[in-house]
C-alpha positions in Angstrom: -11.1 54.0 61.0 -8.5 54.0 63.4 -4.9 55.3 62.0 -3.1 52.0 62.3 -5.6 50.5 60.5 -5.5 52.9 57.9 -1.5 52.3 57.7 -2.0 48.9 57.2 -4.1 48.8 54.4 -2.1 51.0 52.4 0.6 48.9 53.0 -1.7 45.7 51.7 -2.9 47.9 48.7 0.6 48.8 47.6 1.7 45.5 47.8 -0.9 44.2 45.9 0.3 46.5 43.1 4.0 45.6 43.4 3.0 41.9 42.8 0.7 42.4 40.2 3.4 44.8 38.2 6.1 42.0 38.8 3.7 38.8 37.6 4.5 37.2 34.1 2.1 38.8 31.2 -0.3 35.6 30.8 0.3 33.9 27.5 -2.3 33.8 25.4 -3.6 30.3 23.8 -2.3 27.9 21.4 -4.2 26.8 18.7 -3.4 23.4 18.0 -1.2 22.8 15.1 -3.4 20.7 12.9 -1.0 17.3 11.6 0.6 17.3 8.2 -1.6 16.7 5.4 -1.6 12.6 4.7 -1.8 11.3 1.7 -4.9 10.8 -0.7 -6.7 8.2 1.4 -7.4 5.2 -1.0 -10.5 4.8 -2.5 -12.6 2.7 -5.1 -14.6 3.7 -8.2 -17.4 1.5 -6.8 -17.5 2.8 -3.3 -15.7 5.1 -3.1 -14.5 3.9 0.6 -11.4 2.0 2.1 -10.8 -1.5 0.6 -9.6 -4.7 1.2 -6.4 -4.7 -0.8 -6.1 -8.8 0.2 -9.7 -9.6 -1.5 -9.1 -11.0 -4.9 -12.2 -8.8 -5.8 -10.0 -5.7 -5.2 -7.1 -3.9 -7.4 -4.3 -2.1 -5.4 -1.8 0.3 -7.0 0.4 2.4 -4.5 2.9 4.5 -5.4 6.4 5.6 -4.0 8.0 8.8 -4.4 11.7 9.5 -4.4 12.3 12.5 -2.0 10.5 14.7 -4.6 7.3 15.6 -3.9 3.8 14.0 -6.0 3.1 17.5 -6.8 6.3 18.4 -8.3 4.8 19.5 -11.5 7.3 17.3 -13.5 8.6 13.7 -12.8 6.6 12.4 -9.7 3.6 14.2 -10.4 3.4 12.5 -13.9 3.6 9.3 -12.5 1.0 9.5 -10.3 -1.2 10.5 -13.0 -0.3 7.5 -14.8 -1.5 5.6 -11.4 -4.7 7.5 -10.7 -5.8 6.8 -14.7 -6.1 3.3 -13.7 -7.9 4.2 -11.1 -10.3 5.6 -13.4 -9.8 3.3 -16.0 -9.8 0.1 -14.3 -11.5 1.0 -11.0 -8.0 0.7 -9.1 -7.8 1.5 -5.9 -4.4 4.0 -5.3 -2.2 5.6 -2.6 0.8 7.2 -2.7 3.8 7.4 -0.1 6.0 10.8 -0.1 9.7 9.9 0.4 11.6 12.3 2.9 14.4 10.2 4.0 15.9 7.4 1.4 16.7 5.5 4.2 12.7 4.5 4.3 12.9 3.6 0.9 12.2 -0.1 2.3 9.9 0.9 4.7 7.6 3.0 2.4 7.3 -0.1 0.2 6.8 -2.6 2.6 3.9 -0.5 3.9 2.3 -1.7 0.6 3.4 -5.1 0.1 2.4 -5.8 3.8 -1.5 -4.6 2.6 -1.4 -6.5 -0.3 -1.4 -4.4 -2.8 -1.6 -5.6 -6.4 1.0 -2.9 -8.2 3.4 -0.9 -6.4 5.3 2.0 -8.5 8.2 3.4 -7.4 9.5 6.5 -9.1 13.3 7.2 -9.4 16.6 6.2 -10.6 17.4 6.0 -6.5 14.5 3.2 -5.4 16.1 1.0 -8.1 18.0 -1.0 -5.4 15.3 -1.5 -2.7 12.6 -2.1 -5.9 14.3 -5.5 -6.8 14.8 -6.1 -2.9 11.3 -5.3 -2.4 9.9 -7.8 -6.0 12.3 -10.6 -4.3 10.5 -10.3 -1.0 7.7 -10.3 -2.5 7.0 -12.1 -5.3 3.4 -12.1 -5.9 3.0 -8.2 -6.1 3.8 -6.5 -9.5 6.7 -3.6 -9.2 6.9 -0.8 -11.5 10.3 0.8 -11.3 10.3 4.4 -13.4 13.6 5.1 -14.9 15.4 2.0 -13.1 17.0 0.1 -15.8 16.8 -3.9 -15.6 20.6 -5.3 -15.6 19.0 -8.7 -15.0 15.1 -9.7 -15.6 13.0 -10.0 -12.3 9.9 -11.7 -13.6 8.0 -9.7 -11.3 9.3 -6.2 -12.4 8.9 -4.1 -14.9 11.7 -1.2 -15.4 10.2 1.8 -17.1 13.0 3.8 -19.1 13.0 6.5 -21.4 15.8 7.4 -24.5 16.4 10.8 -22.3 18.8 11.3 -24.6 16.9 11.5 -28.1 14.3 14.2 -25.7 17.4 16.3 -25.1 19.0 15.8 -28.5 15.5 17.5 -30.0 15.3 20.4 -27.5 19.0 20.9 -27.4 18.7 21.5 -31.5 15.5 23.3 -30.8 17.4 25.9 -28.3 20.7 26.1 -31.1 18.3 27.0 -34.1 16.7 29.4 -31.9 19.1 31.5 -30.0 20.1 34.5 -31.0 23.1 35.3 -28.7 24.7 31.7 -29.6 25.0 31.0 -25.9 22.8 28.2 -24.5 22.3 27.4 -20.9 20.6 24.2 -18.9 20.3 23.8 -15.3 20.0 19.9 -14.3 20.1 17.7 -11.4 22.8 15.7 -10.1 24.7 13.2 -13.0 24.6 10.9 -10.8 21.8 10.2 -11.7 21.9 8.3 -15.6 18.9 9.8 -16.7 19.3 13.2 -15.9 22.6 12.9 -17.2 21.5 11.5 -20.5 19.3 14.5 -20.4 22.1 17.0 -20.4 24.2 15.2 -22.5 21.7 14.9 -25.2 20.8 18.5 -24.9 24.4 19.6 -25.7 24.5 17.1 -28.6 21.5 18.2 -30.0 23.0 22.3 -29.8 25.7 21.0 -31.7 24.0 19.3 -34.5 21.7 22.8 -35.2 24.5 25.2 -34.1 28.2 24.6 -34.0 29.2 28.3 -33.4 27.0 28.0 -29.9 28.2 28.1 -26.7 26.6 25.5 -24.3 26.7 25.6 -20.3 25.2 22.9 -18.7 25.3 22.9 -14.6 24.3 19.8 -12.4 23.4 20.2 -9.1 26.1 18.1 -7.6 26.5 20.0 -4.1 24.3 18.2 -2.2 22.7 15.4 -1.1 20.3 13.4 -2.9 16.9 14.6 -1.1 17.9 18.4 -2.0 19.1 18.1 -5.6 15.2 18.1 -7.0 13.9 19.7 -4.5 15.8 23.2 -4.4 13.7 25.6 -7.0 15.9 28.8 -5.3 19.1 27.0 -6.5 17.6 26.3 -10.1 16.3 29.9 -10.3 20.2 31.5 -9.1 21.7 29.6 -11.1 19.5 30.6 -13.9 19.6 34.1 -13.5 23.4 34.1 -13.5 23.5 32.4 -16.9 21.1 34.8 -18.3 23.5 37.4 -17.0 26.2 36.2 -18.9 24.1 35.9 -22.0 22.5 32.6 -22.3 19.1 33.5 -24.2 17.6 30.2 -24.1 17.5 27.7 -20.9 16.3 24.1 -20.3 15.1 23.0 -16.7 15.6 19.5 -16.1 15.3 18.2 -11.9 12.3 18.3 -10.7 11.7 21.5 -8.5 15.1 22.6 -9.0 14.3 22.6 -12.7 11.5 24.7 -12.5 13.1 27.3 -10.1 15.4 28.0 -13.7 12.5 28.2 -16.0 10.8 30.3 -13.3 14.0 32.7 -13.8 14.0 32.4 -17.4 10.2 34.1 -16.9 11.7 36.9 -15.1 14.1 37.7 -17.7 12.5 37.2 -20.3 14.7 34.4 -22.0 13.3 31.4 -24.1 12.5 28.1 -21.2 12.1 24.6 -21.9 10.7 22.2 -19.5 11.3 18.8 -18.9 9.6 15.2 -18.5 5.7 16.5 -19.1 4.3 19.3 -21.0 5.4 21.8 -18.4 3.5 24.6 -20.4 0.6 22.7 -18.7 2.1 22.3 -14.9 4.2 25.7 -14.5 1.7 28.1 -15.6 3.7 31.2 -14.5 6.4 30.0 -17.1 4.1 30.1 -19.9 4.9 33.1 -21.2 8.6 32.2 -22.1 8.0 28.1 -22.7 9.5 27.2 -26.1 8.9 23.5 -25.2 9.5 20.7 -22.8 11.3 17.7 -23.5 9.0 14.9 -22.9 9.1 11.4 -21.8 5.7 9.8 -21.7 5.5 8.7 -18.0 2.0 8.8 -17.6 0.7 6.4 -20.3 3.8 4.1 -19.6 2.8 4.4 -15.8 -0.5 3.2 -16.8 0.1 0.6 -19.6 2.8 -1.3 -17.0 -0.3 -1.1 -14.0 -3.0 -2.4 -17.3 -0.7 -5.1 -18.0 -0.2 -6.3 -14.7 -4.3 -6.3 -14.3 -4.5 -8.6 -17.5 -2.0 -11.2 -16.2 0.4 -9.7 -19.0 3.0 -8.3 -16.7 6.1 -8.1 -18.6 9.4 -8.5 -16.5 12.6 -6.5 -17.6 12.9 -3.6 -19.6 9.8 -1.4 -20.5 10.9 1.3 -23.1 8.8 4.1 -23.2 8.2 6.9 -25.8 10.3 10.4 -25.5 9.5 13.6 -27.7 8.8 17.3 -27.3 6.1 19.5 -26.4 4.2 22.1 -28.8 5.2 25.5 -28.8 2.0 26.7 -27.4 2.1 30.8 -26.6 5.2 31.2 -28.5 4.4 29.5 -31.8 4.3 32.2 -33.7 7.9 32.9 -33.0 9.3 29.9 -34.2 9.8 29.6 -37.7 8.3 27.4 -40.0 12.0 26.6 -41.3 12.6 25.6 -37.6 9.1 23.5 -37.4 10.3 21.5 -40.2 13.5 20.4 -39.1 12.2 19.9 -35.6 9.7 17.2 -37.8 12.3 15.7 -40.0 14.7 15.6 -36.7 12.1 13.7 -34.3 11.5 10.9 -37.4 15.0 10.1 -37.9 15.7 9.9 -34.3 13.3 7.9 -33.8 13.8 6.0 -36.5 17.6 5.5 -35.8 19.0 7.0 -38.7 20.6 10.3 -36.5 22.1 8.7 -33.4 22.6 10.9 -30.6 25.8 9.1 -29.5 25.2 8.9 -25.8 26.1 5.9 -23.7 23.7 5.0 -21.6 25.6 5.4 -18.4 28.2 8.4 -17.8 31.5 7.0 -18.1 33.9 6.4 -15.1 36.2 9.5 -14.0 
């Protein structure tokens, strides 16, 4: 090999190298991102496959969420249990829409009414405007509006309402005949929403009546918008935990996620929770241990004897009152007293009955 030759591979070989050491690392692959879970696809009891929501043979229910999710554990979630028992039940077929933007309020019903559903369900004090828009657009399709109160009867919907106040009233005396430190605590959603507000109003009234020497702090999320107010649990659970610090030995959640971020810090304190809308002892498992009760409004049977109705051509337009309570004491029964399960007995039955008033308007008054 002659010497220039040599040279001149050498000089190939190193440059070979130099380019190789200078050439961009190769970047591995991407797995493709699979797409957001959709919602339950709908289905029939009979076969268990797509339907025909425009066949008269076929019974649609579809439900719309606020900007909570259906799993929330609490308000949405209860609802759409209400839904899939007439699915069940009455061999509907059912769909739900998650809500991430109110401005789709519209569009997320219209995606039903345009497939002919039957029933549509929208859940929250917020859909209440779009709801009647929606029922005058359409007037053959049955609306179900949960906690949207009916100023003036649309004869094809129904609005599904609670006494919020007479559930807080029962826990709120629950919390002042159990506390020991005589300072109470409840971390809620935004007021501006009525019942949430009736919530926390009948909470403090309902301290008051078992406990006049207690100390009650009730804190709304008011700070944000309207798609983070139910859907912040590490709010609920600060806020919480800064109560507890202060003192407050017995805490109510009410606000969807944001409520069960406090009775998720009650649980690491180890200070008496109650839950809200549904028997959260049932739906917040790792609060179980510290659940004295929830304050209950029966959303799923209401969710499901509106959707009935509508099926036997009984639909009734306006006002739909349902049924409000509390839960059992489950884990911590033995704790309460029997002194304490007595009045909580003799309490609910005059409430109910009207003879204790709570004394809460049904709106919050103007500022």
């Amino acid at each position: 090999m002659s010497k220039k030759f040599s040279m001149l591979l050498a000089v190939i070989m190193i440059a070979t190298l130099v380019l190789s050491a200078c050439a961009p690392a190769a970047t591995p692959a991407v797995e493709p991102t699979a797409p957001a879970a959709a919602p339950v696809e709908p289905t029939t009891a009979s076969t268990g496959g797509e339907a025909d929501c425009a066949s008269a043979d076929v019974f649609c229910v579809g439900l719309v969420t606020d900007v909570g999710k259906i799993d929330d554990k609490s308000f949405n979630q209860s609802a759409w249990e209400g839904v899939q028992q007439a699915q069940k039940e009455l061999g509907a077929t059912v769909q739900y829409i998650e809500t991430t933007d109110p401005k789709d309020y519209a569009k997320n019903i219209g995606t039903f009414a345009d497939a002919k559903y039957d029933v549509i369900v929208t859940v929250g004090f917020a859909l209440g405007e779009a709801t009647i828009e929606g029922a005058k657009q359409y007037p053959d399709i049955k609306f179900v509006g949960v906690d949207q109160f009916q100023g003036e009867t649309v004869a094809n919907v129904a609005g599904l309402i609670f006494p919020e106040d007479q559930a807080g009233f029962l826990v709120g005396a629950l919390a002042g005949w159990m506390t020991k430190s005589n300072k109470i605590g409840a971390v809620l959603g935004t007021d501006a929403v009525p019942p949430v507000w009736r919530f926390g109003e009948g909470y403090k009234a309902g301290v008051k009546y078992a406990n006049d020497k207690a100390e009650v702090t009730v804190v709304y999320h008011n700070d944000v918008g309207m798609d983070k107010t139910f859907t912040d649990p590490e709010w609920g659970k600060t806020t919480a935990l800064s109560m507890i610090d202060k003192g407050v030995d017995v805490l109510f959640g009410a606000g969807g996620k944001t409520g069960n971020g406090a009775l998720l810090g009650a649980a690491e304190k180890n200070v008496y929770a109650i839950g809200v809308d549904t028997d959260q002892y049932l739906t917040v498992p790792e609060a179980q241990k510290v659940l004295l009760s929830s304050a209950l409004k029966d959303l799923t049977p209401g969710v499901y004897g509106l959707i009935k109705l509508a099926k036997d051509g009984k639909f009734p337009g306006g006002n739909y009152v349902g049924q409000a309570g509390y839960a059992p004491y489950h884990d911590l029964d033995s704790q309460v007293p029997a002194e304490v399960k007595t009045k909580m007995e003799e309490l609910k039955a005059k409430i109910q009955s009207g003879e204790i008033k709570t004394e809460v308007p049904p709106t919050k008054p103007a500022q």
